[in-house]
N, C-alpha and C positions, 0 to 999 in steps of 0.2 A: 819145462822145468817141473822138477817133481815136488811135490810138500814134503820138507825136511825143517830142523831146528829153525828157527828164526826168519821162515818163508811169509809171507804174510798172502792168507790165503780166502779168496772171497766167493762164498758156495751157496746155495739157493736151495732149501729143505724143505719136505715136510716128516712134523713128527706124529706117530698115532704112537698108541698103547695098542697091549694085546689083544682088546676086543677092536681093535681097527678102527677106533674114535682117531680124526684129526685133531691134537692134541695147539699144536702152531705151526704154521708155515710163513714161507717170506715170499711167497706167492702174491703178487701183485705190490711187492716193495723191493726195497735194494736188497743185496741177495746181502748175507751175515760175512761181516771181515772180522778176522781175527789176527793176531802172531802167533803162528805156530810152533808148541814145546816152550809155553809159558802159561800152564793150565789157566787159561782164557774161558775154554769150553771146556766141558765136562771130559775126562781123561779118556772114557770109554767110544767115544767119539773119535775125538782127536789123538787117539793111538793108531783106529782103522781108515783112516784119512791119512795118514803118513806113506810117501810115497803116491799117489794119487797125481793125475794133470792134472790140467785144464780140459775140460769135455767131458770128463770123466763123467760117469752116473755109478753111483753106488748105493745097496745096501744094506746098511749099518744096524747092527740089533747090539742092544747096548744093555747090562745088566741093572739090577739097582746100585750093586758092587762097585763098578764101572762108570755108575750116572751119579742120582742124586740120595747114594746111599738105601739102607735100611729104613723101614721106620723104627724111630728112639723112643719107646714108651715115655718115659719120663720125661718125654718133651710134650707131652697132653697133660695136661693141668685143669683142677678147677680154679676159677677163682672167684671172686666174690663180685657180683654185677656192680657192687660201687665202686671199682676199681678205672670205673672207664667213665670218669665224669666227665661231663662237659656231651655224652654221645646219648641222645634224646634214646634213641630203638639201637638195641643191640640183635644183631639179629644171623643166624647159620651164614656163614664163607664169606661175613667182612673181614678183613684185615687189618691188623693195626701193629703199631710198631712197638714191643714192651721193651724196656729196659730192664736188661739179668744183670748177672756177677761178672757176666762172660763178656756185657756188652750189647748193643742195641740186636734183636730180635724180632723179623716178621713172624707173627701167629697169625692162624685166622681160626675164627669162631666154628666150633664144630655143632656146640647145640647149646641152648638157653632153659636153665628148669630154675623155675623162680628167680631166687636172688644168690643163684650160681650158675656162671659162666665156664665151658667149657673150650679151653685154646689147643691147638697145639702149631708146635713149633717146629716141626720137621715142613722141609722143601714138600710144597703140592705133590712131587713125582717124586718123593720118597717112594720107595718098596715096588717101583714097577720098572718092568719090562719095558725099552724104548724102541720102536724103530723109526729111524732116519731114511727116508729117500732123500739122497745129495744128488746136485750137480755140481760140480766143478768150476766155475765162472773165470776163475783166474788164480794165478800164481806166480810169485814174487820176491825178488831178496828183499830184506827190511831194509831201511835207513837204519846207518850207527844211531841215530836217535830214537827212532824204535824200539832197538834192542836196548838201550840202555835205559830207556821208559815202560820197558816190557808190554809195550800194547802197538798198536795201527793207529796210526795220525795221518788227520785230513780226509781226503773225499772217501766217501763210503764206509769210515770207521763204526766198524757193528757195537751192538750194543750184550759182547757175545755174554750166554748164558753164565752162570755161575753154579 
């Protein structure tokens, strides 16, 4: 069976960046399930996985367009280090959750200069280049409850990226 709309599809990657840093893989875990054409995973992914078996190996180079976008200036921000009370050391790539206009918010800390804190709020793999080595592990029509849940239920349900 080939990966088409509403296939639920369970694959085993690894990602680097352009300088061929492993970025994640599911190397020694259960391989990532998804439902397919229910942007699950990032579109540029799951656009060249369409069509695809079981066994299949592929690889996938993914834009930022495609992935996890641009980086949004305006999503680095200062802000005032007493904004995070209750957090003893604030300190460069912790994360925390702010709450915007738009709604809850992962940032993580870029740098500390006194008593201003610099966040930003773009996805980690904002503005790069991805590539994916996939396997293919398996391939599947959804449950009606699937599709109408828009996700994979039960054994192996990934925890696929966003």
């Amino acid at each position: 069976m080939q990966i088409a709309q509403n296939s639920v599809v369970a694959f085993h990657y690894t990602l680097t960046n352009d300088a061929g840093d492993v970025l994640d893989s599911s190397e020694g875990r259960e391989p990532l399930t998804y439902l397919h054409g229910t942007g699950n995973i990032i579109p540029g992914l799951e656009k060249q996985l369409e069509g695809a078996s079981a066994g299949e190996k592929l690889n996938v180079s993914v834009t930022p367009e495609e992935g996890y976008g641009e980086v949004q200036e305006q999503l680095m921000q200062e802000v005032p280090r007493d904004a995070f009370q209750g957090v003893e050391s604030v300190e460069p790539g912790m994360q925390f959750q702010a709450q915007t206009e738009g709604g809850p918010l992962m940032v993580t800390v870029k740098k500390v200069e006194g008593d201003t804190v610099v966040v930003d709020g773009n996805h980690p793999l904002a503005g790069q280049n991805l590539t994916f080595d996939v396997e293919i592990a398996s391939v599947r029509e959804a449950s009606a409850e699937e599709i109408e849940h828009g996700h994979v239920h039960g054994e192996g349900e990934g925890n696929a990226e966003h």
